[in-house]
C-alpha positions in Angstrom: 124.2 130.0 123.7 123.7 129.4 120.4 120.4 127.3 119.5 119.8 125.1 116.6 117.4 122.7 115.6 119.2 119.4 114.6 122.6 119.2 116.0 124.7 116.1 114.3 127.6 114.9 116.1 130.2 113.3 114.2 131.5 114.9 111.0 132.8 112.1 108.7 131.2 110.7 105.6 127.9 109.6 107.5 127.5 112.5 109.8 128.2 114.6 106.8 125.8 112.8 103.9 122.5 113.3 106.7 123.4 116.9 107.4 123.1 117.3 103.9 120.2 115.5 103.6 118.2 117.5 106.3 119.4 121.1 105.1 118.2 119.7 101.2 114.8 118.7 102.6 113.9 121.3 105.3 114.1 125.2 106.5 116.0 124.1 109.6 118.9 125.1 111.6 121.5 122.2 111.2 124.8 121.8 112.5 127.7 119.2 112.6 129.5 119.0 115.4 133.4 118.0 114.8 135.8 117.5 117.0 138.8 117.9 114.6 139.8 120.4 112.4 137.9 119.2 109.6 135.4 116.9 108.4 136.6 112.9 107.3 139.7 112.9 109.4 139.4 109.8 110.6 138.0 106.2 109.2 136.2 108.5 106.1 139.6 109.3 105.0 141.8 106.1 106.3 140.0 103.3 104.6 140.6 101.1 101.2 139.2 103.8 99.0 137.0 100.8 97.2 133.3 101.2 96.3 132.0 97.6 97.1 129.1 95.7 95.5 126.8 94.0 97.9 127.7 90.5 96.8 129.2 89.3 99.8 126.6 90.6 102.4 124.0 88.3 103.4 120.2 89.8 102.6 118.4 88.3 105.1 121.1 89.7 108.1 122.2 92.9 106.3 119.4 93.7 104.2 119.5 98.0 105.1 123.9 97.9 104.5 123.2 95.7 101.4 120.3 97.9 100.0 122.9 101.0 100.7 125.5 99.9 99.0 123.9 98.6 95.8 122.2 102.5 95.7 124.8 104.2 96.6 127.6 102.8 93.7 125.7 105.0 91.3 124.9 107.6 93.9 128.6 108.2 94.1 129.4 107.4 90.3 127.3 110.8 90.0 128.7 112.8 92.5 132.5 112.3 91.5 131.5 113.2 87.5 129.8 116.3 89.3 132.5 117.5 90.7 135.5 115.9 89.2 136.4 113.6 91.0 138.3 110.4 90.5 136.2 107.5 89.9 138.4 104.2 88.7 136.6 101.3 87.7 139.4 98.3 88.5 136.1 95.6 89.6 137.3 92.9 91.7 138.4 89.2 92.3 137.2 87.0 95.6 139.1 83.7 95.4 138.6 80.5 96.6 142.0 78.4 97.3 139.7 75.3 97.6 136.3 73.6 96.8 134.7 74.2 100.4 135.6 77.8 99.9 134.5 77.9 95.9 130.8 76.7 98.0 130.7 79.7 99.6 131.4 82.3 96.5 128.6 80.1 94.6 126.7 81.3 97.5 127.8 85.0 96.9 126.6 84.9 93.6 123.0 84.2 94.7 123.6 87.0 97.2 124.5 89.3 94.7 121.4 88.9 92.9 118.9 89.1 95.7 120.9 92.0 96.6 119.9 93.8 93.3 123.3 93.0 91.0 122.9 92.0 87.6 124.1 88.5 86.5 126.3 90.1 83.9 128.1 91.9 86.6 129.1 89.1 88.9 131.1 86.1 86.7 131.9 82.7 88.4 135.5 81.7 87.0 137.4 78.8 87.1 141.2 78.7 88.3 142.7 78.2 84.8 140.5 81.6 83.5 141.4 83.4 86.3 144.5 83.2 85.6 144.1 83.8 81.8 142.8 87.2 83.0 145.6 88.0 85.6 148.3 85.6 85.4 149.6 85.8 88.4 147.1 84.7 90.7 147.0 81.1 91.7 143.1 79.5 92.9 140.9 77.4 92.6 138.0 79.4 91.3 136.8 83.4 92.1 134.0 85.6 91.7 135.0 88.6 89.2 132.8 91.1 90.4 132.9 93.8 87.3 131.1 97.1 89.3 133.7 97.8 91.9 135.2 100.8 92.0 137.9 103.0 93.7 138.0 106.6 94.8 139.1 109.1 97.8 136.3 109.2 100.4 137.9 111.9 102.3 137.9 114.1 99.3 134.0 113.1 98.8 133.6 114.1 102.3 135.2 117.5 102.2 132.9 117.9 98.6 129.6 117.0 100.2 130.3 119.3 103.7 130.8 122.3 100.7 127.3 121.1 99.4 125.7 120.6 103.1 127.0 124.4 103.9 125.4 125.8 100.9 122.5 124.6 102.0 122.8 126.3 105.2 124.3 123.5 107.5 127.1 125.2 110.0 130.3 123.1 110.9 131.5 123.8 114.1 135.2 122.3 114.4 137.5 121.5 116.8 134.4 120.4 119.3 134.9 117.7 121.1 132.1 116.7 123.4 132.2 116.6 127.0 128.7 116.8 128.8 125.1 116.3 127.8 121.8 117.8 129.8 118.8 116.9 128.6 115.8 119.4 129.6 112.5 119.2 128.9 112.5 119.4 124.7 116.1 120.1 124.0 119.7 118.7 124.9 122.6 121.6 125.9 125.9 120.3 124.3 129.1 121.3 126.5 132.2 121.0 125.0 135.9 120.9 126.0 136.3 124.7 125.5 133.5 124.9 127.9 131.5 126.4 124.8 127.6 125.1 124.7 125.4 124.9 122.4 121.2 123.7 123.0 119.6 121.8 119.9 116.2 119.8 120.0 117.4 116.9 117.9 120.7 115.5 118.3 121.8 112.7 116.0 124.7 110.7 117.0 127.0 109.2 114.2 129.9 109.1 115.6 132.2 106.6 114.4 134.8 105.0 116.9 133.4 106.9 119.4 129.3 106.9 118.7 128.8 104.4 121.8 130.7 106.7 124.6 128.2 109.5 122.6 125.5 107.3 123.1 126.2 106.6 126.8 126.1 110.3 127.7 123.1 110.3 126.7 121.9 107.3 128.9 121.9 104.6 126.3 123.3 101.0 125.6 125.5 100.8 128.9 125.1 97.3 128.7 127.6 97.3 125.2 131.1 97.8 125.0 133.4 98.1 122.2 137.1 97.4 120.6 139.2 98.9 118.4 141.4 97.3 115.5 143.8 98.9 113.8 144.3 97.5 110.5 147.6 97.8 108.9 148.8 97.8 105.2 151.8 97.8 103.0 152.8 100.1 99.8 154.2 98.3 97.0 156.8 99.5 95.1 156.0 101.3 91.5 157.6 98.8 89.6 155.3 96.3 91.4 152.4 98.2 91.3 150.7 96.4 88.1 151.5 93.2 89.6 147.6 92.5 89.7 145.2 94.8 87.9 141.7 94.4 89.6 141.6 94.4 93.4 142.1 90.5 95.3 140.0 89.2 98.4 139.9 85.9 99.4 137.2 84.1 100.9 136.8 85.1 105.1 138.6 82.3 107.3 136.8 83.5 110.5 133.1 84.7 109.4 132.5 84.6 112.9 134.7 87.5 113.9 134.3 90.8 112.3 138.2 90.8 110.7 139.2 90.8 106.8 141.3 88.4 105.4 144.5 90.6 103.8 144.2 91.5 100.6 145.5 93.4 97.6 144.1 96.5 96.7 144.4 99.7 93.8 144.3 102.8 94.8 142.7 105.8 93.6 146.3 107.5 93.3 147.7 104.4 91.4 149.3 102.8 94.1 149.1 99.5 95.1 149.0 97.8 98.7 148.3 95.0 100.7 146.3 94.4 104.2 144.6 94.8 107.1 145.0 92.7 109.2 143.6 93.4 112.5 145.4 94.8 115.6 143.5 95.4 119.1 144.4 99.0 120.2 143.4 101.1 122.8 141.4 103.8 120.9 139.9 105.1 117.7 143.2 107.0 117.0 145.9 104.6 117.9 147.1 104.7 114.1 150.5 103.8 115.4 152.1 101.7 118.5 150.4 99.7 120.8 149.5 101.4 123.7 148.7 105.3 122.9 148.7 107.8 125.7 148.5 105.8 129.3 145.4 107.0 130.7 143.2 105.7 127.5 145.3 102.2 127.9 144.8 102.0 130.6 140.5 102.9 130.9 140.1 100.4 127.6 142.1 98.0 129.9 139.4 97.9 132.6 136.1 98.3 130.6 137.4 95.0 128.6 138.2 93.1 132.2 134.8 94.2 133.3 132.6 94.6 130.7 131.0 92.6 129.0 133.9 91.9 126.4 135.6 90.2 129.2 133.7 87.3 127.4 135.0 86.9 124.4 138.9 86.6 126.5 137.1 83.2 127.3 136.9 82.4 123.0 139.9 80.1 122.4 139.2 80.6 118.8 139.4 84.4 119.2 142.5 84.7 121.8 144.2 82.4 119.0 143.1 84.6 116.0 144.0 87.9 118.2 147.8 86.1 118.3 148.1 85.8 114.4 147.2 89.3 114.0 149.9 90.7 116.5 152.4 88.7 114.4 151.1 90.4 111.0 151.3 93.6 112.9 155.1 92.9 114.2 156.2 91.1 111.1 156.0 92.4 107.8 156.7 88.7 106.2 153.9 86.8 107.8 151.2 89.5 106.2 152.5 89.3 102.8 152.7 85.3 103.2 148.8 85.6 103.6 148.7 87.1 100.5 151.5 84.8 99.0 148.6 81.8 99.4 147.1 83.5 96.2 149.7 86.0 94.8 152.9 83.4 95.0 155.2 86.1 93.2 154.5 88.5 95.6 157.7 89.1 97.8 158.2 91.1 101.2 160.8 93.7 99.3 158.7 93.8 96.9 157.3 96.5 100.1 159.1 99.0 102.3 156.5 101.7 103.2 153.7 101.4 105.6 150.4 102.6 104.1 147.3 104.6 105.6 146.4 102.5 109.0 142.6 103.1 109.3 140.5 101.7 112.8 137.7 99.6 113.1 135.1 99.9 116.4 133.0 96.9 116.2 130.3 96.5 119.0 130.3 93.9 121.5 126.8 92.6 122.7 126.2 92.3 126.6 126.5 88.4 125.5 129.8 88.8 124.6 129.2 88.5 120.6 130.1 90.9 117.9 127.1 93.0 117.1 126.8 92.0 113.9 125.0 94.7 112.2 124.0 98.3 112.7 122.8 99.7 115.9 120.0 102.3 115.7 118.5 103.4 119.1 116.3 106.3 119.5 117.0 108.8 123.0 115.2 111.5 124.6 116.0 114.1 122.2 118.2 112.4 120.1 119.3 109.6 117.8 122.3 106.8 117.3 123.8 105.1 115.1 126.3 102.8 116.3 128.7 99.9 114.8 128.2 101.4 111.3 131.4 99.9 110.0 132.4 98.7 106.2 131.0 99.0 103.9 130.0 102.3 105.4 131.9 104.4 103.0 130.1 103.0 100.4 126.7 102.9 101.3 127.0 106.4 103.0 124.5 108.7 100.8 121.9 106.1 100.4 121.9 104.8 104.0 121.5 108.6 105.6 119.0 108.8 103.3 117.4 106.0 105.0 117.9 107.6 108.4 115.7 110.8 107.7 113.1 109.0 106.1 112.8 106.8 109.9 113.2 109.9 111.3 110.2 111.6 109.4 107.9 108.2 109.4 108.5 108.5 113.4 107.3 112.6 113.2 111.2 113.6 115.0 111.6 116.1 112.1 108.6 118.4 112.1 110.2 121.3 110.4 109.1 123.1 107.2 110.5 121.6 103.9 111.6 123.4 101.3 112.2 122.4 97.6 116.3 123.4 96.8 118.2 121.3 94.0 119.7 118.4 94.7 122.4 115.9 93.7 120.7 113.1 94.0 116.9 112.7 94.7 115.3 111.8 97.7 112.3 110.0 96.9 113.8 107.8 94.4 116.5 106.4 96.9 114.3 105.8 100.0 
């Protein structure tokens, strides 16, 4: 049985960016644990692509993500020059269709700053020069945020696991977890094969699945969790330019952890529109409704007796979970969302589905959406759960935050080593 010393399970962008991290900083045996043929198969590969600013998260609830992603724009801007990667500057709009919502951007604005943005980089604009700038959107006012970028995450992923390996980390695919036994100082991973390895420190990042991870190990049975699939639509090349900076509007339901449709660029010059935001049965239900029966079926009873049964009580919710089967079914009522601030926009304007990626927000034993990240230290082992958007983005600066807890709480007593780096440690954390 093969031993190692930090044993990571999970190998997309986040489980990838702290494996390189710990092989940079230390002489230790690190590996990631993957359960599909490679790394960033799943929501590191099937998400927007864009490389937000912090603007729109509040400070004083997501301080760490906002923090993460302000860091992490250049982080990234660094890494994609390094090795070539595609790094397209196309900044962004947030509209308001109406004074109560133009309130809230004013309010994004002085988010933006305490989040670290410069003024110059975040430009209050009035309907009439909105429109002077991209004629065919129709508001009342928007925020132009200038920083906003877009690239391929997967690609970035697949980069930094090359980086992580020279540095010693081993990536053992096509793993998928099965059983954990704690004894004494170290956990013994079994996996489907029936292969097993032992590690001292396991670190949990997971994705979609972190929580079942982190119940294995004994933690947060009290949570549960649900999937939504978000969908989008490819514009045709003619239609493509249609917009040239990507389009959000202001969140309807703040409360619930769903985006508003929007229109986006692409890092391969496409153009789409989307999510909306589909309950499905699992992390990998990228098409259908119902997946394979025997995982409908389980997510079918843990939501009837859990304690999202709750949130089937939310009249606001139920009605909001109706609108988005509609989008899902009907390919007009999504691009009439997006009409409200594109009005030339058109459903032929579309005829192929784009990349469907899955959200796994938490659900409190309340019955509320966990609203930020989860991090709970286990015997052995640590978690990170409900790290959702903008994950991708703040990725390399926030697993940079995760070694630094875990060496101010003495779990990584290994020998460092000094190795070059892409980016540099101390300065981030």
């Amino acid at each position: 049985m093969e031993k190692y010393d930090v044993a990571i399970i999970g190998g997309g962008l986040l489980g990838t960016s702290i494996s390189y991290w710990i092989s940079n900083l230390y002489d230790a045996k690190v590996v990631v644990v993957e359960k599909e043929s490679d790394v960033g198969m799943h929501t590191s590969s099937r998400n927007t692509g864009v490389v937000h600013s912090p603007f729109y998260l509040n400070p004083d609830k997501k301080a760490k993500l906002a923090k993460a992603a302000f860091l992490s724009h250049d982080m990234w801007k660094t890494f994609a020059q390094k090795k070539g990667l595609p790094w397209k500057m196309v900044g962004t709009m947030e509209v308001a269709l109406d004074e109560t919502e133009y309130k809230i951007l004013e309010k994004y604005v002085n988010w933006g700053s305490q989040n670290g943005m410069s003024e110059k980089n975040l430009e209050l604009l009035s309907g009439s020069k909105v429109m002077q700038r991209e004629p065919n959107i129709r508001c009342h006012s928007a925020i132009h945020c200038k920083t906003d970028a877009v690239v391929d995450y997967g690609e970035f992923t697949r980069k930094l696991k090359e980086e992580s390996q020279r540095n010693g980390t081993k990536f053992l695919l096509n793993r998928q977890l099965e059983l954990v036994e704690n004894i004494d100082d170290y956990s013994i991973l079994t996996f489907q094969n029936k292969e097993k390895i032992s590690s001292k420190f396991v670190i949990n990042c997971a994705g979609g699945y972190s929580l079942d991870i982190a119940k294995k190990f004994g933690l947060a049975n009290d949570y549960s969790s649900l999937h939504f699939r978000g969908e989008y639509w490819i514009a045709h090349d003619e239609y493509a330019n249609l917009v040239k900076t990507n389009v959000y509007s202001v969140p309807k339901y703040p409360d619930f952890p769903f985006l508003d449709p929007h229109w986006i660029l692409r890092s391969d010059g496409k153009s789409e529109v989307g999510p909306n935001a589909v309950p499905v049965p699992s992390p990998e239900t990228y098409s259908g409704y119902v997946g394979d029966v025997e995982t409908f079926i389980s997510k079918l009873t843990e939501v009837v007796t859990g304690s999202t049964r709750k949130l089937l009580l939310n009249a606001d919710f139920m009605n909001l979970v109706a609108k988005e089967w509609l989008s899902s079914l009907s390919k007009t009522i999504m691009i009439e969302r997006i009409q409200e601030f594109i009005p030339k926009i058109k459903p032929e304007f579309f005829s192929e589905r784009g990349t469907a990626g899955i959200r796994t927000p938490i659900i409190t034993p309340e019955g509320k959406f966990l609203p930020d990240v989860l991090e709970l230290e286990g015997k052995n082992s640590y978690h990170i759960l409900n790290y959702n958007s903008p994950g991708a983005t703040g990725a390399p600066a926030y697993s940079a935050f995760v070694v630094k807890s875990l060496q101010e709480k003495g779990l990584l007593q290994y020998k460092t080593r000094k190795t070059d780096s892409i980016w540099d440690f101390e300065t981030i954390t």
